[in-house]
C-alpha positions as CSV (number, residue, x, y, z in Angstrom):
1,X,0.0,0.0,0.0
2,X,0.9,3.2,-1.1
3,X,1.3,5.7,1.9
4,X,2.2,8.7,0.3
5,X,-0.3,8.5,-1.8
6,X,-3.6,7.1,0.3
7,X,-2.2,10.3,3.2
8,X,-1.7,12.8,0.0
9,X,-5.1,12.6,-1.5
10,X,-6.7,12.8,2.1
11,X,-4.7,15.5,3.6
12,X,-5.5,17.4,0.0
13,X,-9.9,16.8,0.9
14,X,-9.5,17.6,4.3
15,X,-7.6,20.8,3.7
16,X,-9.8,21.7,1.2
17,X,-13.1,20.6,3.1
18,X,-12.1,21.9,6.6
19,X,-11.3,25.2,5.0
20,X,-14.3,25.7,3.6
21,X,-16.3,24.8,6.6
22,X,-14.3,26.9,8.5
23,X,-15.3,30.0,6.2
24,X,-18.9,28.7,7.1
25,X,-19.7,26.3,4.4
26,X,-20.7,22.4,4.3
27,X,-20.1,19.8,2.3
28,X,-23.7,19.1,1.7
29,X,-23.1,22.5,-0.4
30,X,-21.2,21.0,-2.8
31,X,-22.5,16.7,-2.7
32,X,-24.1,17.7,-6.4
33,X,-24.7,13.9,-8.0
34,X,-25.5,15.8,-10.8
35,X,-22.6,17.6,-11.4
36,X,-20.8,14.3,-11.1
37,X,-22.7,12.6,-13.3
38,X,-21.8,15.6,-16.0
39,X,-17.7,15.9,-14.9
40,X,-17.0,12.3,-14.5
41,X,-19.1,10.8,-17.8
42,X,-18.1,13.5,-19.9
43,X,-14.0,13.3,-18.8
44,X,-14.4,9.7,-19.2
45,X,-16.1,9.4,-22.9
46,X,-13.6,12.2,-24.2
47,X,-10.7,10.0,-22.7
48,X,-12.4,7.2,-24.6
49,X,-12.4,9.0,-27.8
50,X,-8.4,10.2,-27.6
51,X,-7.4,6.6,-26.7
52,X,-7.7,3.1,-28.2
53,X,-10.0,0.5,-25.6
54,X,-6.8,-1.7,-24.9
55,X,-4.9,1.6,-23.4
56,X,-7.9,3.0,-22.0
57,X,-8.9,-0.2,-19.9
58,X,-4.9,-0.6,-19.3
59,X,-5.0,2.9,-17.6
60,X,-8.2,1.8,-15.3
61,X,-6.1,-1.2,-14.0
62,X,-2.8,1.0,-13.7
63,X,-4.8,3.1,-11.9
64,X,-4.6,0.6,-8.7
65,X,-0.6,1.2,-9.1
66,X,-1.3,4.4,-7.5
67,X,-2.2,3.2,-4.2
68,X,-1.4,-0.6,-4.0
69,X,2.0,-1.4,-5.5
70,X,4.2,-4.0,-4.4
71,X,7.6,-1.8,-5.8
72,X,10.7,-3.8,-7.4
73,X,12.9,-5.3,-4.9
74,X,16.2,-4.1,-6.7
75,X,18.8,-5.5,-4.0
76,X,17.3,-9.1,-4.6
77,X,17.8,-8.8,-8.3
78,X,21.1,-7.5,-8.1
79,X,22.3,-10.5,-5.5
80,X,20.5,-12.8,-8.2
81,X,22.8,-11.5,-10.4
82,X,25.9,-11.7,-8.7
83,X,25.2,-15.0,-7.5
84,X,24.8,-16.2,-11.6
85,X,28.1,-14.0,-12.5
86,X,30.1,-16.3,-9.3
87,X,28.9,-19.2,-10.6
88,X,29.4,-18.3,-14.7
89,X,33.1,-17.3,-13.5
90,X,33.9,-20.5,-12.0
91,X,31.7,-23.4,-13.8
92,X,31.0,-21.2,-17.2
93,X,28.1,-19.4,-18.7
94,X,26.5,-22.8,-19.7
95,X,25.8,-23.7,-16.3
96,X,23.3,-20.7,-16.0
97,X,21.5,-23.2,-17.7
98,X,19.9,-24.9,-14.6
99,X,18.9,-22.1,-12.6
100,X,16.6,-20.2,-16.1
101,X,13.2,-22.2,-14.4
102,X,14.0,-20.4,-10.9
103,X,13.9,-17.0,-12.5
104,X,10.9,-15.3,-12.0
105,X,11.3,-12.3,-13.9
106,X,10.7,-12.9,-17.9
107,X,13.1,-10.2,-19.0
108,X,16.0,-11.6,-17.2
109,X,15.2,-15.3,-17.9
110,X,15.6,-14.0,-21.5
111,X,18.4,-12.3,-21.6
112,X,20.3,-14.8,-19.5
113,X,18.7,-17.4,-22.1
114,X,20.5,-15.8,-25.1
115,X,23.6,-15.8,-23.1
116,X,23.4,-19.3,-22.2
117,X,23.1,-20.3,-26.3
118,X,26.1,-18.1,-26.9
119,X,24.8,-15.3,-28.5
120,X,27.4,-11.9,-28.3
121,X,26.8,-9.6,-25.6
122,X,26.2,-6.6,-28.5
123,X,23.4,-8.9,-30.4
124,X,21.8,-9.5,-26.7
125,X,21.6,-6.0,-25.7
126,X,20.3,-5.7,-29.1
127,X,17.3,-7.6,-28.9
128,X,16.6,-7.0,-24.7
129,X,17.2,-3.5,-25.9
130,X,14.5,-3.2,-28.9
131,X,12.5,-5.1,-26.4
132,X,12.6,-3.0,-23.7
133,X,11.5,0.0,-25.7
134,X,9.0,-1.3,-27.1
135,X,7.0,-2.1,-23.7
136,X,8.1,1.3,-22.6
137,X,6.6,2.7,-25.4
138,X,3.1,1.2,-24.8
139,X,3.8,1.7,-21.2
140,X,4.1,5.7,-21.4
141,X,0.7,5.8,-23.0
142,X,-0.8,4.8,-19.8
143,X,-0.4,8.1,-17.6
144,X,-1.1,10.1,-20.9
145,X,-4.5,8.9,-20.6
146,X,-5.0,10.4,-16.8
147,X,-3.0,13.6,-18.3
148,X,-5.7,13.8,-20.8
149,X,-8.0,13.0,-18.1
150,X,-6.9,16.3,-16.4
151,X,-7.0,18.6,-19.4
152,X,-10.7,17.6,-20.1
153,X,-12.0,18.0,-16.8
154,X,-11.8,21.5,-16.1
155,X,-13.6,21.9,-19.7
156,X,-16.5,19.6,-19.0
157,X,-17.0,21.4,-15.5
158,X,-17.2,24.2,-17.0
159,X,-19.6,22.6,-19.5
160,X,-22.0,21.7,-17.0
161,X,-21.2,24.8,-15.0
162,X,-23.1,26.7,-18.1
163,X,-25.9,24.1,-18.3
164,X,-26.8,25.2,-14.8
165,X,-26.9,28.4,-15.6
166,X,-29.2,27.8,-18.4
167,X,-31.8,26.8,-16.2
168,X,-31.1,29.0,-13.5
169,X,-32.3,31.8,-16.6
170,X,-35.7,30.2,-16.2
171,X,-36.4,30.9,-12.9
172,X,-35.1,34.5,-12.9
173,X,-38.5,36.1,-11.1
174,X,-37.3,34.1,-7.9
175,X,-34.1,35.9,-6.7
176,X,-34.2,33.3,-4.1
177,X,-34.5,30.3,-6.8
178,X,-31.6,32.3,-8.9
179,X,-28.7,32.6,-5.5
180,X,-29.0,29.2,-5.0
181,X,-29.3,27.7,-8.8
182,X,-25.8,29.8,-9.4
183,X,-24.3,27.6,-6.3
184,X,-25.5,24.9,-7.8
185,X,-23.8,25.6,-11.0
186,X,-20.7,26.5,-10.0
187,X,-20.2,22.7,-8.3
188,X,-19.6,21.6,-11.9
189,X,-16.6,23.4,-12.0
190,X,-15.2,22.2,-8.4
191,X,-15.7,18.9,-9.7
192,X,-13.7,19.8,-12.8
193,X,-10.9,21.1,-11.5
194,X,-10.3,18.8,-8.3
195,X,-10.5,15.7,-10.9
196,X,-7.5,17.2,-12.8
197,X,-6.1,18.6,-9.9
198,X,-6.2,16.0,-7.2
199,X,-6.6,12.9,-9.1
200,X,-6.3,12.6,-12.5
201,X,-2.5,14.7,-13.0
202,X,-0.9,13.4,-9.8
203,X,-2.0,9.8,-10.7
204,X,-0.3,10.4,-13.7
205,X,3.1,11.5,-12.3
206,X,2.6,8.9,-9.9
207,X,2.8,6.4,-12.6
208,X,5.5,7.6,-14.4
209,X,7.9,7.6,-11.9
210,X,6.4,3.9,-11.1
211,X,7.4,3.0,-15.0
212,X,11.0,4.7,-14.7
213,X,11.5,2.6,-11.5
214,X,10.7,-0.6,-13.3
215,X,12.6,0.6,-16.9
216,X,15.8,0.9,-14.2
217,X,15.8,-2.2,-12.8
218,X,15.1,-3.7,-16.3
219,X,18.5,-1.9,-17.5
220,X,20.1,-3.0,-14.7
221,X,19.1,-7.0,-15.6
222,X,20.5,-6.6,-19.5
223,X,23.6,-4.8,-17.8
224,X,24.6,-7.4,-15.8
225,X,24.1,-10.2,-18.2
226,X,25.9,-8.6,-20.6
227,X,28.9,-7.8,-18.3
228,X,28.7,-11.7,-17.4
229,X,28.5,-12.5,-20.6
230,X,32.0,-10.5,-20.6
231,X,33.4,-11.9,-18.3
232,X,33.8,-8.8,-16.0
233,X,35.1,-9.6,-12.0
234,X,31.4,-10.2,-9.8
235,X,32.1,-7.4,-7.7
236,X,33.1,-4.6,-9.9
237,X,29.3,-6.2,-11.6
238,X,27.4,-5.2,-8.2
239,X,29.1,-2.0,-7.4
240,X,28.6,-1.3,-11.6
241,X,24.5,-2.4,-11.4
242,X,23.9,-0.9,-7.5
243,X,23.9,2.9,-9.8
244,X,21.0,1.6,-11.1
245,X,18.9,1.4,-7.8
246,X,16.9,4.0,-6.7
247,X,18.0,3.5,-3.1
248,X,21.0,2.0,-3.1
249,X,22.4,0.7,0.0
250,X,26.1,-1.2,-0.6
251,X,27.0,-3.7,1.8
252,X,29.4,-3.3,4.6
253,X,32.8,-5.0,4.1
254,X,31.9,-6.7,0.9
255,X,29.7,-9.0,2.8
256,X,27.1,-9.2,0.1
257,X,29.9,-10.2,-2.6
258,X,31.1,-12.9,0.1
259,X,27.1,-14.5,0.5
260,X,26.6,-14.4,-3.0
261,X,29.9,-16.1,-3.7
262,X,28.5,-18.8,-0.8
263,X,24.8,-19.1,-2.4
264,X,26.8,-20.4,-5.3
């Protein structure tokens, strides 16, 4: 679970809410379903439009990402790598054979796959390389739908912002009927713009930095095969892939070198 993002979006409605209540408002003031109905369908069937189904429905699963994500254990990874660099330096990259069921991660059971049937480290970075851009480029066109999510939701609170003014005009010999229609009206647009503001455009950051995380330890995987595959020393591979972590924290006295050289 997500912390930051669960205590972001609530210290955000409480701010908002408890400010306006303490200017002497209430929240039943601005519980429109209405206006919902207007902001959410129309932001949801211009999204629709922009995007194709697959990326759209893609986006509505992503969209858990933001507050349940189980994040990338890069330190496990990189001793998985270190222990199959030990082991290819002493018994040869063949042996690597054996341990491709245990790997759970598809991208590395590849790449160590191709190095296993000899293939040379620039053809494997090759192919893992037009691989991995190719899922990141269907990837990035996840949080572009909640970006465009946030640039249509202001407009379509707006939109229904004017549709309640239409029929406030009809009632214009009741002053009374008229104050409170333009309240009313105006809930559109505070639907519109918290959507973009508090949801849809942080979601989307949100998820980009959740793809660049992933993309990194990806990297990291076709890196460390390929310096295998080169035969490079197993400890100048983890201090070379532990730049790739996002919180890196290197072992104390080489002692991660030492169980990875035991696990072997």
């Amino acid at each position: 679970m997500d912390f930051a993002s669960i205590g972001g979006i609530a210290l955000a409605l409480i701010g908002i809410l408890a400010g306006m209540m303490v200017e002497g408002g209430s929240i039943a003031q601005i519980t429109q379903p209405t206006a919902a109905m207007i902001v959410i369908g129309g932001t949801v069937g211009a999204v629709m439009l922009q995007f194709p189904m697959n990326i759209f429905l893609a986006a509505i699963k992503a969209a858990l990402k933001v507050f349940l994500h189980k994040g990338s254990n890069g330190e496990a990874t990189l001793a998985q790598i270190v222990t199959f660099a030990n082991k290819a330096r002493r018994s040869g990259i063949v042996s690597l054979d054996a341990d491709l069921p245990s790997v759970s991660d598809p991208f590395l059971r590849q790449a160590l796959m191709l190095a296993v049937d000899g293939t040379e480290p620039a053809e494997v970075r090759k192919i893992m390389q037009l691989e991995l851009d190719n899922k990141s480029e269907i990837e990035e066109k996840i949080p572009a739908v909640f970006e465009a999510a946030g640039g249509y939701s202001p407009t379509v609170g707006i939109i229904g912002a004017v549709l309640g003014l239409i029929q406030v005009m009809k009632n214009l010999s009741n002053i009374d009927e008229v104050g409170r229609g333009i309240a009313v009206a105006f809930v559109a647009t505070i639907y519109g713009v918290a959507m973009a503001n508090l949801i849809c455009l942080p979601a989307a950051g949100k998820l980009k930095f959740r793809h660049r995380e992933e993309q990194m330890i990806k990297e990291m995987m076709l890196e460390g095969v390929i310096s295998i595959l080169e035969g490079m020393n197993p400890r100048m591979i983890e201090t070379k892939l532990r730049t790739y972590l996002f919180e890196s924290h290197p072992p104390k006295d080489g002692k991660s070198g030492k169980n990875a050289e035991a696990r072997a």
